[in-house]
VOPAGU-2260 file (C-alpha; in pm, 1 decimal, decimal comma):
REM VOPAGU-2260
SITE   aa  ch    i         X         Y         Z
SITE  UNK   A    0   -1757,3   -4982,2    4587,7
SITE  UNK   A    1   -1497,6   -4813,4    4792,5
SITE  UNK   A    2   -1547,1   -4541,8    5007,7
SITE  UNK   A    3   -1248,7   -4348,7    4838,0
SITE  UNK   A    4   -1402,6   -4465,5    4487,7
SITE  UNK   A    5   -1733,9   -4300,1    4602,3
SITE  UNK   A    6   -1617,2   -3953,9    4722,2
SITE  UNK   A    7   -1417,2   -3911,4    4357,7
SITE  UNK   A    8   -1702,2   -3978,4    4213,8
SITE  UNK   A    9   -1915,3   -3714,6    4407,1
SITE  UNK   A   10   -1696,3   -3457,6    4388,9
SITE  UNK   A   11   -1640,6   -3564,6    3962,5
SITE  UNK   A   12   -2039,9   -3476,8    3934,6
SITE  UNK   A   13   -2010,5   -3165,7    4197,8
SITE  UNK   A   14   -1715,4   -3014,6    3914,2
SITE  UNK   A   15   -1919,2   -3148,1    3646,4
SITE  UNK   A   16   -2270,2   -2958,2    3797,3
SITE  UNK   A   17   -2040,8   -2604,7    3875,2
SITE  UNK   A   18   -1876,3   -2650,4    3519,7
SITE  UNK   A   19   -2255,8   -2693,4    3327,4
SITE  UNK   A   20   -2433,6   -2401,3    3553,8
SITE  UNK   A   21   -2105,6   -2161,7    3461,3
SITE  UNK   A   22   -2156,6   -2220,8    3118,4
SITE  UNK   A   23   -2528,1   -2157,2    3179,1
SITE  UNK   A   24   -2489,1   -1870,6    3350,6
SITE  UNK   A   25   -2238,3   -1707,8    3089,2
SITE  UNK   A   26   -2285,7   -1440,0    2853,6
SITE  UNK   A   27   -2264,3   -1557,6    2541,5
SITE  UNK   A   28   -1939,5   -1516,5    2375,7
SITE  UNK   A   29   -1961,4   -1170,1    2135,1
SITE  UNK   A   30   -1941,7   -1229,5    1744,9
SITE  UNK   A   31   -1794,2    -963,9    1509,2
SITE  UNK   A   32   -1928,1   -1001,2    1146,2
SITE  UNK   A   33   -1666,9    -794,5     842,6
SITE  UNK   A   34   -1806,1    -789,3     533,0
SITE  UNK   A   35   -1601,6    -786,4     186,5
SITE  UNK   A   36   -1797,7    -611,9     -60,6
SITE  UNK   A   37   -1675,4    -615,7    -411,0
SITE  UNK   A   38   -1827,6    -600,3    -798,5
SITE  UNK   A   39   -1874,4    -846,0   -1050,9
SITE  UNK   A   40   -1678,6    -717,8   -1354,2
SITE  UNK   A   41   -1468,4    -483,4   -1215,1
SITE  UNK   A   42   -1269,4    -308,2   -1531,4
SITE  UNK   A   43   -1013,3    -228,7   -1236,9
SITE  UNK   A   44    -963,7    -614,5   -1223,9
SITE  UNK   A   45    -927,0    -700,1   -1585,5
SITE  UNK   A   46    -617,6    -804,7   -1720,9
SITE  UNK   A   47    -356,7    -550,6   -1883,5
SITE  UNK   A   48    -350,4    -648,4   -2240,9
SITE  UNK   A   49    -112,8    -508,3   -2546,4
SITE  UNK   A   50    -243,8    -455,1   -2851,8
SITE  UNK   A   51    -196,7    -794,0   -2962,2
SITE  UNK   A   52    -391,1    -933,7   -2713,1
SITE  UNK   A   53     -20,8   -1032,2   -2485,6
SITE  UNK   A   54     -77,8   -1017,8   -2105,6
SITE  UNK   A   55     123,8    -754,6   -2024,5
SITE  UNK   A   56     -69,0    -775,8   -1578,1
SITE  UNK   A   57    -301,3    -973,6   -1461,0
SITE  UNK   A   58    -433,8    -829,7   -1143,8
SITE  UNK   A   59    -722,7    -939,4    -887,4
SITE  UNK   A   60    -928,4    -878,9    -644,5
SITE  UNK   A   61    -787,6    -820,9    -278,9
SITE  UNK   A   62   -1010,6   -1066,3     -22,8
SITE  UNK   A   63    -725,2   -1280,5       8,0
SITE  UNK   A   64    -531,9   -1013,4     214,1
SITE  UNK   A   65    -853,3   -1015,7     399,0
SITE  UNK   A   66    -815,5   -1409,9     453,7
SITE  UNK   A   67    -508,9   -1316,9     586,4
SITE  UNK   A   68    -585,3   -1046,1     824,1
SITE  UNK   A   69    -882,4   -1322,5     984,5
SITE  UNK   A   70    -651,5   -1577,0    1023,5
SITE  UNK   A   71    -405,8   -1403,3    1248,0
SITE  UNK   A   72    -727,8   -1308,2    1456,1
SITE  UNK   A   73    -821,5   -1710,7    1519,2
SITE  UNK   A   74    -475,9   -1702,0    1646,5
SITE  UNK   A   75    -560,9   -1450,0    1913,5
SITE  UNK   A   76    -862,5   -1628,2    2039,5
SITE  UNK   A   77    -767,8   -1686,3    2370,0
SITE  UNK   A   78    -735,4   -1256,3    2423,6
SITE  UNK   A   79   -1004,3   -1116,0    2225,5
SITE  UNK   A   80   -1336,7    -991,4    2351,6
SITE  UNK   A   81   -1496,0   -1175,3    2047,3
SITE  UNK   A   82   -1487,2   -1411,6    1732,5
SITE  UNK   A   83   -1496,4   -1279,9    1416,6
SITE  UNK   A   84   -1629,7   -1366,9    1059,8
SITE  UNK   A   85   -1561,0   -1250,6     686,7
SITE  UNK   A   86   -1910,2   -1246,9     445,1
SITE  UNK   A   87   -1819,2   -1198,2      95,1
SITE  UNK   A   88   -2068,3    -981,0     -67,5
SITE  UNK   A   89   -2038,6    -947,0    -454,7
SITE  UNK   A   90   -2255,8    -669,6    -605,0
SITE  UNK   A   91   -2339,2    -678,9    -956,5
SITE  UNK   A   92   -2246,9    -321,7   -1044,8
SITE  UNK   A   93   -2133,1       9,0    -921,5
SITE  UNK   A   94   -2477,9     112,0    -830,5
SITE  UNK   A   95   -2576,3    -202,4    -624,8
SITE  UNK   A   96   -2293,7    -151,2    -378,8
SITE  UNK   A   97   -2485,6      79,5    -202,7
SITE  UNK   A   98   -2812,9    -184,7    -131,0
SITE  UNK   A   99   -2589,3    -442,4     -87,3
SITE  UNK   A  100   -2421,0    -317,5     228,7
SITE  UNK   A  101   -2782,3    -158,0     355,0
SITE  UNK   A  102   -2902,2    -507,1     361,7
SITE  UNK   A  103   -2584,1    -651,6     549,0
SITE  UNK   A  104   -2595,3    -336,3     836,1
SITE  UNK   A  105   -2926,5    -457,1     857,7
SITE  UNK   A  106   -2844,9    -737,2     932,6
SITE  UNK   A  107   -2606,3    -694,6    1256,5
SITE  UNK   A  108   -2280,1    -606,3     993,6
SITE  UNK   A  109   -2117,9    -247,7    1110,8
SITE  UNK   A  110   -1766,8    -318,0     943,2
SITE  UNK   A  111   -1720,7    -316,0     528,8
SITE  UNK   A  112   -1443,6    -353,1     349,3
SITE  UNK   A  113   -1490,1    -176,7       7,5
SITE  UNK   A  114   -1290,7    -281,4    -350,4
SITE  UNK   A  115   -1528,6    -120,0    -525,4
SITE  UNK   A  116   -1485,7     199,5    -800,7
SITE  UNK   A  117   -1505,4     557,4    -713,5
SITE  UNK   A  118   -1838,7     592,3    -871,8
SITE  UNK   A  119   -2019,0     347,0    -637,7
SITE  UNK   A  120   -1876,5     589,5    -301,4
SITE  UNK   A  121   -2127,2     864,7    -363,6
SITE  UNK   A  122   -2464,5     651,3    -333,0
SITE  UNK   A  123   -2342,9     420,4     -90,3
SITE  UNK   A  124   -2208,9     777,3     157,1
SITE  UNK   A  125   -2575,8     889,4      69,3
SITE  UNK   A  126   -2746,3     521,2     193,1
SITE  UNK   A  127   -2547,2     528,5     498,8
SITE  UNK   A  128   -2486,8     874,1     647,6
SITE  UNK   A  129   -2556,7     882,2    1018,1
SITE  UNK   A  130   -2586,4     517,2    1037,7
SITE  UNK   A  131   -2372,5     291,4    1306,3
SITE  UNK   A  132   -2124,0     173,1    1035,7
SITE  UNK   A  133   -1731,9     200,5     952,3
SITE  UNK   A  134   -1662,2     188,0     561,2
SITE  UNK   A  135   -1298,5     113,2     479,4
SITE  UNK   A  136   -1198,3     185,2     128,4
SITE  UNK   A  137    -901,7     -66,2      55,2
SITE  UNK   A  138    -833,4     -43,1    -301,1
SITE  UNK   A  139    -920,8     274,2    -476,1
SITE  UNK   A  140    -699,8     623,4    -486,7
SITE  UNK   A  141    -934,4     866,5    -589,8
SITE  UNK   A  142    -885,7    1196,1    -416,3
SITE  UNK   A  143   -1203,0    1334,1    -475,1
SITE  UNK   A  144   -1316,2    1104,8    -254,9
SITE  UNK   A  145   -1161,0    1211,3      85,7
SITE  UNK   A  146   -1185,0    1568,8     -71,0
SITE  UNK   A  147   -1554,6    1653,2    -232,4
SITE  UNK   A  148   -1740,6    1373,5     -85,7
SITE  UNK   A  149   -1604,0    1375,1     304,8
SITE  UNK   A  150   -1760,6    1118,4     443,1
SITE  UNK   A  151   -1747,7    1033,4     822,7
SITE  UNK   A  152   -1894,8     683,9     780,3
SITE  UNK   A  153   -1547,6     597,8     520,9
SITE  UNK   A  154   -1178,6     517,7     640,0
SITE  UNK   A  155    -949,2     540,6     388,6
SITE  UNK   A  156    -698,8     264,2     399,2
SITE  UNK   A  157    -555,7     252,9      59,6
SITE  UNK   A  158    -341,9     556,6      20,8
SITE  UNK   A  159    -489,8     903,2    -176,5
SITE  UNK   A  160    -312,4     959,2    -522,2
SITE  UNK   A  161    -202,5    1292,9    -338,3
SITE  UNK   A  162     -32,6    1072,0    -103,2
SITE  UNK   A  163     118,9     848,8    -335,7
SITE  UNK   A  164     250,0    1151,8    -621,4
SITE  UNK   A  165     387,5    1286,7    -252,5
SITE  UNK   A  166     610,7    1043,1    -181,7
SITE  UNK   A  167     723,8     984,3    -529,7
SITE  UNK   A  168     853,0    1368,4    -560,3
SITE  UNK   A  169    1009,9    1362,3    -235,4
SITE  UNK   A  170    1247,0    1080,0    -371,2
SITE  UNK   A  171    1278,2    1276,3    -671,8
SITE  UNK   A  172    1355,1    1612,9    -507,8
SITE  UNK   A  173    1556,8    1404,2    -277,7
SITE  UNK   A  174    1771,1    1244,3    -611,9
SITE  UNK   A  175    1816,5    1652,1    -754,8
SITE  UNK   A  176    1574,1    1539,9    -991,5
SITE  UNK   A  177    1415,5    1869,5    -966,2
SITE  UNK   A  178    1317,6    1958,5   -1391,0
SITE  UNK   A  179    1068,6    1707,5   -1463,2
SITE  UNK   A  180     911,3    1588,0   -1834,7
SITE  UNK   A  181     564,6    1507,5   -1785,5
SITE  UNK   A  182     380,3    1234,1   -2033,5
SITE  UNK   A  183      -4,0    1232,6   -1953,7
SITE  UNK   A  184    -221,8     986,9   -2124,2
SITE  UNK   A  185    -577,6     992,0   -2227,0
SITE  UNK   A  186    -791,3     811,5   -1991,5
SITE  UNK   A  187    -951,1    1026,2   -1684,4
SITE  UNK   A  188    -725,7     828,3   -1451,4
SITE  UNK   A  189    -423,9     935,5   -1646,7
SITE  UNK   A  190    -523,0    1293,4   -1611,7
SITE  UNK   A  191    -596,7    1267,2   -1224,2
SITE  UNK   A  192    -238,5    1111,2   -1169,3
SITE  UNK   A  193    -113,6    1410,7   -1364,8
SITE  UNK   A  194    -268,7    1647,7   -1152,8
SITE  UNK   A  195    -186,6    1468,5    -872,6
SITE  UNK   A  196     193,1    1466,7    -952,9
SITE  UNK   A  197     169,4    1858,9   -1043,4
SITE  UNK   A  198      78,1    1930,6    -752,4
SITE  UNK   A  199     352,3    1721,2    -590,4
SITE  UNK   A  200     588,8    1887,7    -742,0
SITE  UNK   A  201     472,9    2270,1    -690,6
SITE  UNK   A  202     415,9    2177,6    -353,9
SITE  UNK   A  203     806,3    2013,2    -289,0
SITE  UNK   A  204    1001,7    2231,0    -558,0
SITE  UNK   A  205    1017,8    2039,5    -823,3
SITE  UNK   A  206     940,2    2139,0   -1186,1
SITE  UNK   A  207     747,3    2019,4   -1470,6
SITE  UNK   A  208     955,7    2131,3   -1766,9
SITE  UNK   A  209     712,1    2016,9   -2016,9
SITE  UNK   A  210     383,8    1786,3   -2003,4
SITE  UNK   A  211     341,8    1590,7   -2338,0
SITE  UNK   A  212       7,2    1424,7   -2488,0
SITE  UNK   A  213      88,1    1069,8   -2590,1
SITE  UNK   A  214    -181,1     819,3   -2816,1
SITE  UNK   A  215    -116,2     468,5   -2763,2
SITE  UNK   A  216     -31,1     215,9   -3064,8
SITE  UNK   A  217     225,6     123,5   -3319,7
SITE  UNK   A  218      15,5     354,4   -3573,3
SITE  UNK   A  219     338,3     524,2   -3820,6
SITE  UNK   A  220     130,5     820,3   -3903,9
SITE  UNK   A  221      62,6     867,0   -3530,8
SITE  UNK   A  222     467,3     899,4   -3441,5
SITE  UNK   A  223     489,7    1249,7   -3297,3
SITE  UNK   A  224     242,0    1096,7   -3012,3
SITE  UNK   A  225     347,6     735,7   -2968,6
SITE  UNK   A  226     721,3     747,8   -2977,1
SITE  UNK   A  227     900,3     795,3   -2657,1
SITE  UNK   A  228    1203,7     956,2   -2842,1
SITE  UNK   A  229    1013,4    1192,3   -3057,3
SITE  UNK   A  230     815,3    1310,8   -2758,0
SITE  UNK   A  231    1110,3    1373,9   -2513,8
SITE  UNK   A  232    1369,5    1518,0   -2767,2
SITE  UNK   A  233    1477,1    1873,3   -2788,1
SITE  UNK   A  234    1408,6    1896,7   -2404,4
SITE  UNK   A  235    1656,3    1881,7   -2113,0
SITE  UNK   A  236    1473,1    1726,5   -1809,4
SITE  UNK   A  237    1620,4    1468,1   -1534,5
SITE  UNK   A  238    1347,7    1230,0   -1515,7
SITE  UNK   A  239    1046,0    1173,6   -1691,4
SITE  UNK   A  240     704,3    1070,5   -1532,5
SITE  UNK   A  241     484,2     870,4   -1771,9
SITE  UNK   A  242      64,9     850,4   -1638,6
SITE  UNK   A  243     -54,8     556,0   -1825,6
SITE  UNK   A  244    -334,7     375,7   -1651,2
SITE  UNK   A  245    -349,5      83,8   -1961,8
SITE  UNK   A  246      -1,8      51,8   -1943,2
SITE  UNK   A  247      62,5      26,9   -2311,5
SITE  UNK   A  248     262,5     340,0   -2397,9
SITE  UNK   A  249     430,7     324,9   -2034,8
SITE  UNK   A  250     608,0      20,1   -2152,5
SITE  UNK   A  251     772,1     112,0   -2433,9
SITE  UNK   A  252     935,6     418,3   -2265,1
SITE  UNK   A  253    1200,4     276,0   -2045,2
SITE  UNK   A  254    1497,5     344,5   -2290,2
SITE  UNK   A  255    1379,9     522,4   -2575,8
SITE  UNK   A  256    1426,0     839,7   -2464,4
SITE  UNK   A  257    1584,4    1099,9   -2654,2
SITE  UNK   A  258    1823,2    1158,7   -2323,1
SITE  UNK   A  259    1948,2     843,7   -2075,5
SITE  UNK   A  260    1685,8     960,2   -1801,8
SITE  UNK   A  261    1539,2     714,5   -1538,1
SITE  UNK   A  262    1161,9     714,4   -1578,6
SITE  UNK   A  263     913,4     685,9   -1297,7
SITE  UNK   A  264     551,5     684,7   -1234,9
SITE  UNK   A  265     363,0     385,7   -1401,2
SITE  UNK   A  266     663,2     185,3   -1504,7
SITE  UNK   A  267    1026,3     165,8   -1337,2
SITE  UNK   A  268     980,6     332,7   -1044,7
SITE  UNK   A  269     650,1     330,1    -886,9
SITE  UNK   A  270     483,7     477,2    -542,8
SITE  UNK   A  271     255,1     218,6    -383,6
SITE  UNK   A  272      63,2      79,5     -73,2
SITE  UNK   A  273     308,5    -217,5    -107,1
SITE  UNK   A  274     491,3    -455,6    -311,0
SITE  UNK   A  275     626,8    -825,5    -267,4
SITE  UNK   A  276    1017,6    -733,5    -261,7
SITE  UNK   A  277     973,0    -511,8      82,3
SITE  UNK   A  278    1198,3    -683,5     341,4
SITE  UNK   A  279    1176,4    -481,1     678,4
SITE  UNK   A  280     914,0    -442,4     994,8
SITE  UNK   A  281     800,4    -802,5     929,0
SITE  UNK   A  282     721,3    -774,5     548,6
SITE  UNK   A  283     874,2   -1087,1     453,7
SITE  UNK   A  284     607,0   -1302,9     732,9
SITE  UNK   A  285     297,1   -1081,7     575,9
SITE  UNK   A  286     393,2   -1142,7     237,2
SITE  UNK   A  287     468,5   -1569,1     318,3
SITE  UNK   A  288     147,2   -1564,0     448,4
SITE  UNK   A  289      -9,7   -1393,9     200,2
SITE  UNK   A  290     166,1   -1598,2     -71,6
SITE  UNK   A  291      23,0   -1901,6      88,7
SITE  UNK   A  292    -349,0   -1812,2     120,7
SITE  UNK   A  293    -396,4   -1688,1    -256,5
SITE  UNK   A  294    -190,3   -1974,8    -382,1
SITE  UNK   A  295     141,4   -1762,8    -533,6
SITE  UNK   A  296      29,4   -1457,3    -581,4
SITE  UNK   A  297     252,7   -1150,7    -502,7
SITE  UNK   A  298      89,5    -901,6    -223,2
SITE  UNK   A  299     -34,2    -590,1    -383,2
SITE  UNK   A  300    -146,7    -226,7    -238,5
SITE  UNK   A  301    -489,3    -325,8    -237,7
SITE  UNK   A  302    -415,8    -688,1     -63,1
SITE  UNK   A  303    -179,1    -520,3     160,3
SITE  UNK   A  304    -507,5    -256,9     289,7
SITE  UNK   A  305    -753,6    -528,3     312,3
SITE  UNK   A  306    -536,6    -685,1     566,2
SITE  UNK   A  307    -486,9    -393,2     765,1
SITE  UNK   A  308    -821,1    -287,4     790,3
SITE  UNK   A  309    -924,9    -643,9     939,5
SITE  UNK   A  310    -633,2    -620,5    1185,2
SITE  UNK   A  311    -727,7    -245,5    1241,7
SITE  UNK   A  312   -1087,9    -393,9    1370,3
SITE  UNK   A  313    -986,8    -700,7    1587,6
SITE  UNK   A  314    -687,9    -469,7    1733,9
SITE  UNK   A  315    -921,1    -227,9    1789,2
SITE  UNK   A  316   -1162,8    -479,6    2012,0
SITE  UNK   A  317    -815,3    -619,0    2155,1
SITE  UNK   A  318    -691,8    -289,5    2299,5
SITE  UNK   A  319   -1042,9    -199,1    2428,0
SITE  UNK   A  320   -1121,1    -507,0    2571,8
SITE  UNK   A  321   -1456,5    -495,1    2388,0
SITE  UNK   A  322   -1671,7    -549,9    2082,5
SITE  UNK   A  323   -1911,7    -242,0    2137,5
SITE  UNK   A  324   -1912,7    -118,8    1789,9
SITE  UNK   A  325   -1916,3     276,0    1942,7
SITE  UNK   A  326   -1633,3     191,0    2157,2
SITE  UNK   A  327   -1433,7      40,8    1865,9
SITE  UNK   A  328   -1509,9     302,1    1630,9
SITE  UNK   A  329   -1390,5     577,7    1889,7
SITE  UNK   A  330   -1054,0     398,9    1959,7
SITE  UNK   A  331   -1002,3     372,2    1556,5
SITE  UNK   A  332   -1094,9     734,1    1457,7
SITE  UNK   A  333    -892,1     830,8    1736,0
SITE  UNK   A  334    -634,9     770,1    1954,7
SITE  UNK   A  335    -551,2     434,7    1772,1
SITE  UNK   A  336    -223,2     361,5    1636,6
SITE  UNK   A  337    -139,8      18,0    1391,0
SITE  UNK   A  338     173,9    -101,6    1242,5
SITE  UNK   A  339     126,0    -234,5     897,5
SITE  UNK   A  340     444,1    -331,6     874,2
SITE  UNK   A  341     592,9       4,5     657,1
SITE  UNK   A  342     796,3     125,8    1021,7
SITE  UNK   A  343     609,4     426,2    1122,6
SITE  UNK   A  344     272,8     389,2    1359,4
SITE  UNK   A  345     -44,3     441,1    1142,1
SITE  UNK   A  346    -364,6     627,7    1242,6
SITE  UNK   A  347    -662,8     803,1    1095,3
SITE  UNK   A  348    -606,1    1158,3    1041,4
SITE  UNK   A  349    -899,0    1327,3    1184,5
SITE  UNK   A  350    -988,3    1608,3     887,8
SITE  UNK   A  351   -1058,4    1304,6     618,5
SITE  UNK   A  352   -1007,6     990,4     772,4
SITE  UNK   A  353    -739,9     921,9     568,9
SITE  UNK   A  354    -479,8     672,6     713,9
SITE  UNK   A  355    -151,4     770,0     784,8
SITE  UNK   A  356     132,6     559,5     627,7
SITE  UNK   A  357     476,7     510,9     426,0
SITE  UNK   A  358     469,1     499,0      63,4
SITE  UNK   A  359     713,0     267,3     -84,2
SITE  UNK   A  360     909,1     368,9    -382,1
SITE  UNK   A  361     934,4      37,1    -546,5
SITE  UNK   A  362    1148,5    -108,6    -888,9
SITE  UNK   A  363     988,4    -404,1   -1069,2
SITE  UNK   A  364    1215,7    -601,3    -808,5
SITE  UNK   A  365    1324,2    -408,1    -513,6
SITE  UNK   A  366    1191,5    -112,0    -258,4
SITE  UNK   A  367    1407,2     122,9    -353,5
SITE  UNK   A  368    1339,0     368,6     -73,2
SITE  UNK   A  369    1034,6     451,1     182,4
SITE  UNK   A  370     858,3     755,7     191,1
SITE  UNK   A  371     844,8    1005,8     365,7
SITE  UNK   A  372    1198,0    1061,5     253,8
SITE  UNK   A  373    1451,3    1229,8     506,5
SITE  UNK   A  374    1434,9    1614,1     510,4
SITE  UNK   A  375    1095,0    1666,7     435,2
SITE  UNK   A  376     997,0    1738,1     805,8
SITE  UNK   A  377     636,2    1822,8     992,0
SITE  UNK   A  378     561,4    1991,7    1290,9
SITE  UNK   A  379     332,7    1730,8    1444,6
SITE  UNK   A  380     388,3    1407,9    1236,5
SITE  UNK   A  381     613,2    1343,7     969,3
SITE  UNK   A  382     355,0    1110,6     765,3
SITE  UNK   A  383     162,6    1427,4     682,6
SITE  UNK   A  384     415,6    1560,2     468,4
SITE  UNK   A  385     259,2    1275,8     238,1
SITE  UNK   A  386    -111,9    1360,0     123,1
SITE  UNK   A  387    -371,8    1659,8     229,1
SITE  UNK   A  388    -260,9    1777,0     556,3
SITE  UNK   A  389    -526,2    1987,2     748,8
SITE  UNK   A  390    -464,9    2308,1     668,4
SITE  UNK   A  391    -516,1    2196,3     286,4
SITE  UNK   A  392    -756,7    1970,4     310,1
SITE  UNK   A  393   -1064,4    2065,3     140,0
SITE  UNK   A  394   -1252,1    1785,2     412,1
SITE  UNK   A  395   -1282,3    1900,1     799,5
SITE  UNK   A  396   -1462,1    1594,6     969,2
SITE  UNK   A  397   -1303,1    1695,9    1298,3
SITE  UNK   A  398   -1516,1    2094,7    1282,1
């Protein structure tokens, strides 16, 4: 053996005994567990039927936006202060959210992602108060929950129906739709996006010029309350706002109005989180993406949040440099800003940790505009014109 051939292979086991002790000697590599929590049975989830049984929406739960979100942080690897991991955790109802996430956070889990109903937030703020644990609520509207329950532990990613009635008026104000004709249906969702919508419009000058009861069904002895044109005549109004959670009357009301008036709310013209058609601030790549993790399916509002609250917790660990759960959680609740890919920087408002975003004002097949609309200004940040800004709020989390 050569003397040449002998020194490589010295100084191979030297590099190979300083390569084993450095891996000996480091810390081991930080791992971030996110858990999905959702319920079995979810009525939210079921499919939109008419009354003869005909699909009319078939709608699902949002983990694949979560998918999403985890697979752009495997691309970032290399730069982040720790690997993370998505735990699907299926409760069985409402009422078994709240054990199901206990036993997670004990076991090393401090992130959740909730699709869960509004009844399961009350016991599950209750279980967890005070402990080291970030809730994100990515799928349901309710504004009772950032307003009577206040919860510190929560982050609400899916936009309030305050914020979503909010950006809906502003378009309308901005249109001179100003006298409105109300339809409110029967369910206790219908009457919460009617009250929602009031509000909207007292608050942005609009007015509600009437606010009619309508009864689902084909039902001939039933026409004063299920016929669009019976309903709207003998009134003079510019656009009419149907609340229809079941979607059955909302259908039948695009053209069958007793005046040619564009209709908005449940059907035509609708305020969400998101929709499929959105083509600006890198839309198209999220929704590509999207399309190819759930196998076809179109993004919705509630896909759209459960993305952005995984990216909000790897970009959170990103721009720290760390996976301390207190550090992230300070950088989120405050001075952290995301892009979710609606223009305008989002953050947590610090009164009801609701997140600041656009609202997109969205036909069955195009974004017809992005609120908030030109005009409507604010003296600090022009995404609370959308929502319970702080002097309204009825939740102070930052007093």
């Amino acid at each position: 053996m050569s003397n040449i051939y002998r020194l490589a292979l010295a100084l191979l086991c030297v590099a190979s005994a300083v390569t084993i002790a450095s891996a000996q000697d480091a810390p081991p590599r930080a791992h971030v567990k996110i858990g999905f929590v959702d319920v079995e049975n979810d009525p939210r989830y079921d499919p939109i039927r008419a009354y003869e049984r005909i699909v009319l929406k078939t709608r699902a739960h949002p983990f694949a936006g979560a998918e999403v979100g985890l697979d752009e942080a495997a691309a970032l690897t290399r730069v982040l202060p720790a690997d993370f991991s998505l735990e699907r955790i299926t409760a069985k109802s409402a009422v078994d959210v709240a054990p199901a996430v206990l036993v997670a956070l004990d076991a090393g889990t401090h992130f959740f992602l909730i699709d869960a109903p509004a009844d399961a937030f009350t016991p599950l703020a209750a279980a967890i108060r005070g402990r080291d644990v970030l809730l994100f609520n990515v799928s349901e509207p309710d504004d009772a929950q950032r307003r009577a329950l206040c919860a510190r532990e929560f982050i609400h990613v899916y936009p309030s129906r305050a914020q979503l009635m909010d950006g809906l008026v502003q378009y309308a104000v901005s249109r001179k739709w100003r006298d409105l004709l109300v339809f409110a249906g029967p369910s206790t969702t219908d009457a919460a996006m009617t009250a929602a919508f009031t509000h909207s419009a007292q608050k942005f000058g609009a007015r509600i010029v009437a606010e009619a009861h309508f009864k689902s069904g084909t039902d001939p002895r039933e026409r004063e309350q299920n016929d669009p044109a019976l309903l709207s005549a003998g009134r003079d109004f510019d656009a009419a706002f149907v609340a229809d959670d079941a979607f059955d009357f909302a259908r039948t009301v695009p053209y069958r109005l007793a005046r040619p008036r564009p209709v908005i709310g449940s059907i035509d013209l609708e305020s969400v989180a998101w929709h499929w058609t959105w083509e600006r601030n890198g839309a198209p790549q999220v929704n590509s993406r999207f399309d190819r993790k759930s196998g076809g399916r179109h993004m919705e509002g509630p896909d759209w949040a459960a993305w952005v609250a995984v990216k909000m917790i790897v970009q959170s660990a990103l721009r720290i440099g760390s996976a301390d759960f207190a550090k992230q959680r300070g950088f989120i609740l405050g001075p952290g800003t995301f892009d979710g890919d609606k223009g305008l920087a989002m953050s947590v408002r610090a009164w009801d940790h609701q997140l600041r975003q656009a609202i997109l004002l969205a036909a069955p097949f195009e974004v017809v505009a992005d609120a908030p609309i030109e005009g409507f200004l604010h003296q600090t940040n022009e995404l609370d014109t959308l929502g319970d800004d702080a002097p309204e709020s009825a939740c102070h989390l930052d007093k």
